[in-house]
N, C-alpha and C positions, 0 to 999 in steps of 0.2 A: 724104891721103898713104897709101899702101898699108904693109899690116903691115909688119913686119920679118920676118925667118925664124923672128929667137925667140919673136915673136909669135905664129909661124903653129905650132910646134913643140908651142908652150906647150898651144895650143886643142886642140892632136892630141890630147898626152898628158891634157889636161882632158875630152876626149870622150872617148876611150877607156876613163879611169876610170871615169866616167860611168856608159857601157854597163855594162862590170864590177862599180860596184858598186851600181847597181839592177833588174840582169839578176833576181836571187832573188827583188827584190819584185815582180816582174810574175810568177813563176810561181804560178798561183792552184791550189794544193792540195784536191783535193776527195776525201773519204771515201766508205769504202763506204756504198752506201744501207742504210739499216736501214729495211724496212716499218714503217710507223706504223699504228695504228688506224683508224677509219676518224673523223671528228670533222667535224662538221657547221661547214662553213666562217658568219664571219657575214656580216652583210650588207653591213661595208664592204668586206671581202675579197673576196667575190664582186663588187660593183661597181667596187670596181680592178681584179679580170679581165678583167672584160667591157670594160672601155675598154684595156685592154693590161699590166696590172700597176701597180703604184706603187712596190710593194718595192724597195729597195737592198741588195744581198746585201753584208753587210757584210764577207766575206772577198775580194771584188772591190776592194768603196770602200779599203780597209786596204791592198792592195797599188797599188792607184794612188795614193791620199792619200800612201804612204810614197814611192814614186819622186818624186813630185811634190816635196816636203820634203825628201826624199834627196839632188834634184839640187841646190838651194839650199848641203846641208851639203858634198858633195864641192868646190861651188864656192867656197866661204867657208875650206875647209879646204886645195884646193890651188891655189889664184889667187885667195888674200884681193883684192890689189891691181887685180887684172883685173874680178872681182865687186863692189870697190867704187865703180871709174872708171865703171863698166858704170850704176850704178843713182845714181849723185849727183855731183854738179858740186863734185869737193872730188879734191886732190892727196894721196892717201893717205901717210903717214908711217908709221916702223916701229912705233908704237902703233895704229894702226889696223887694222895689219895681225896684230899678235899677238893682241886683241881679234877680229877676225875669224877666225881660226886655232881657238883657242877655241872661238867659235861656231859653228861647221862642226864641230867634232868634237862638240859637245854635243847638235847636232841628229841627226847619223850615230848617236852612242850612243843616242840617243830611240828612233830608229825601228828600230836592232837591237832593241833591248830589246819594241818595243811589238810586233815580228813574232817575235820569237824564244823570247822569254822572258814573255809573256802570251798568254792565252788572248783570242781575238777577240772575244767579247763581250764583256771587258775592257778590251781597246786598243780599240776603235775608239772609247766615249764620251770615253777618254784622250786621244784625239788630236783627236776633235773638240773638246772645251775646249781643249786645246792649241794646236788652229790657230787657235779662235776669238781667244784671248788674245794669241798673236804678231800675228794680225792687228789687232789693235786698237794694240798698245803698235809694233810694226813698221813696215808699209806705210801703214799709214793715217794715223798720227802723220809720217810720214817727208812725205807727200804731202801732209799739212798746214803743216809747221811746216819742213821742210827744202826745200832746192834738191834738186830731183830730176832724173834725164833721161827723156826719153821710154820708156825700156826699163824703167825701174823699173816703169811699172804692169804689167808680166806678173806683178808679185808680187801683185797683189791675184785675181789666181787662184785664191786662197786661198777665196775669197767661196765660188764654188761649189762648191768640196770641202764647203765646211761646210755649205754647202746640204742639197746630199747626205748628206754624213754625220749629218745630222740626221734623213733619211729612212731610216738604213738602224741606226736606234737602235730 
């Protein structure tokens, strides 16, 4: 059956916040260079050059990790019900949905806090325990023990952030 209008309405104003409010975390802020000494690289650094790098700039991983996370909390915070039908085979009630209201603000407040009010070598090990933890007690619990639907596994996404964000510690 094709959406409804307010269905279609609903997704607008859901994507448009969206964009608006993980537009900040995709702009990646970079400082003036400051010359450094000169300091004799060692050898593992030099041979993850020579193959193309290994590093993960962690003010990169931190503004994608947070859109990433971000788009989770706008969607939990304004279409509880839409993001709960979307990822498990269950008729959401108004408890589900205040419970998910909640949680959509608490992930949004996380990732203000971890880009705005922490310094990046701070937030980024912050958040990789963090995603590490949602993902365990989250997506993975949810794909073990719940009815899920097919779209739920885009949350185990989560995997290679943490990947990365382990590389860029």
């Amino acid at each position: 059956q094709p959406p409804t209008i307010t269905e279609v309405l609903l997704m607008t104003k859901l994507l448009l916040v969206t964009f608006l409010a993980t537009a900040s975390a995709l702009k990646v802020a970079g400082g003036p260079v400051v010359p450094q000494p000169a300091v004799k690289p060692s050898s593992m650094s030099t041979a993850l050059q020579l193959r193309g790098g290994g590093m993960v700039d962690q003010g990169v991983w931190l503004k994608a990790a947070s859109a990433f996370f971000g788009l989770y909390g706008v969607g939990f915070l304004l279409a509880p019900e839409m993001t709960i039908t979307q990822n498990f085979v269950v008729t959401p009630d108004k408890y589900h949905s205040f419970f998910a209201r909640n949680i959509g603000l608490c992930i949004l407040y996380t990732v203000y806090l971890l880009n705005y009010k922490m310094d990046v070598a701070a937030a980024v090990p912050a958040l990789v325990a963090y995603m590490a933890i949602c993902a365990v007690v989250g997506p993975v619990y949810a794909e073990l023990k719940l009815e899920t639907t097919p779209a739920h596994k885009a949350a185990l996404l989560m995997v290679p952030f943490i990947v990365t964000g382990l590389l860029a510690l």
